[in-house]
N, C-alpha and C positions, 0 to 999 in steps of 0.2 A: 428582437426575440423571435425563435423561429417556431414554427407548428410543433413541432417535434421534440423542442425542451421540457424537460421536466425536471420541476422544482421537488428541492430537498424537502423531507419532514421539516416544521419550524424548530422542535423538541431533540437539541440534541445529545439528548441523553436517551430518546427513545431507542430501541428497537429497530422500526423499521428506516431509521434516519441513518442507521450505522451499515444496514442490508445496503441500502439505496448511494449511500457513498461507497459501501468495497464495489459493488456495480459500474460504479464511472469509473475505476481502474481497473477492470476486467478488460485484458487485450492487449496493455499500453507497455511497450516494447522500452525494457531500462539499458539504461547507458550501464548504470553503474550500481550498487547498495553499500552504502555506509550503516555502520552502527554504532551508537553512540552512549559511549562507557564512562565512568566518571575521570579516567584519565585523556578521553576524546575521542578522535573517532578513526573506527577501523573500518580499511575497506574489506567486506565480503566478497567482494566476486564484479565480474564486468562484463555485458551482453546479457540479455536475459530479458522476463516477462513475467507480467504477474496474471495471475488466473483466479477466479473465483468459483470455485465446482463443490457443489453437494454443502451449498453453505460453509466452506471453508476459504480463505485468502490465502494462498502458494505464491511465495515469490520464489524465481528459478533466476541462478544467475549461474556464472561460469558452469553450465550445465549442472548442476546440483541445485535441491532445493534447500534454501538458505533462510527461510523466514514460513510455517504454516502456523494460522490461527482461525479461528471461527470467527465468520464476521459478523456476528452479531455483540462478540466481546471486543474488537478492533477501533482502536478509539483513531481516526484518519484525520489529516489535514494536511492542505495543499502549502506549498512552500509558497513566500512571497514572490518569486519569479514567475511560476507559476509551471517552473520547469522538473517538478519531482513533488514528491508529499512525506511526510513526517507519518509512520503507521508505529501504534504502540498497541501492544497486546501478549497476552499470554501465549508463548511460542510451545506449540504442540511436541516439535519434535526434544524442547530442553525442558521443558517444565516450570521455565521462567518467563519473568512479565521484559520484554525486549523493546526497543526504540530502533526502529530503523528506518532512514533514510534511502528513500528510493530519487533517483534521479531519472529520468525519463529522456530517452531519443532527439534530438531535435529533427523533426523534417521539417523544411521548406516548403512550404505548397502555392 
């Protein structure tokens, strides 16, 4: 573990546990966004990034925004590969509670 990690709230139904995870996807450069409907899943868009500003979660993909919600209502969680996250949350721009899969860049380092 290094100086500079910092651990999640335990409570995650809190508040500041839901800030502190849209935080660790602030930056992180997608491949791809799916979303996921009761007949399966459509792709939204391909290239893109998600951003966190003024307490809002923006995902941007085929240059349009595809996904805004307030990250304190954004319920997050990291896929088992560890290559994208599952975000569900009330979508600002429809009015609706929305699931979407983000896939994330792979770099090589």
């Amino acid at each position: 573990m290094s100086l500079f990690f910092k651990k999640l709230p335990k409570n995650e139904k809190s508040r500041a546990y839901r800030l502190a995870k849209a935080q660790k996807y602030d930056g992180m450069t997608v491949q791809y966004v799916t979303e996921r409907l009761e007949s399966g899943e459509v792709v939204l868009g391909k290239a893109g990034s998600i951003s966190v500003r003024e307490g809002e979660v923006i995902v941007l993909s085929s240059q349009q925004i595809v996904f805004r919600c307030m990250a304190e209502d954004l319920n997050a969680s990291d896929l088992l590969s560890g290559n994208g996250a599952i975000l569900i949350g009330t979508d600002i721009l429809t009015g609706r509670e929305r699931t979407i899969v983000v896939h994330f860049l792979y770099y090589r380092k």
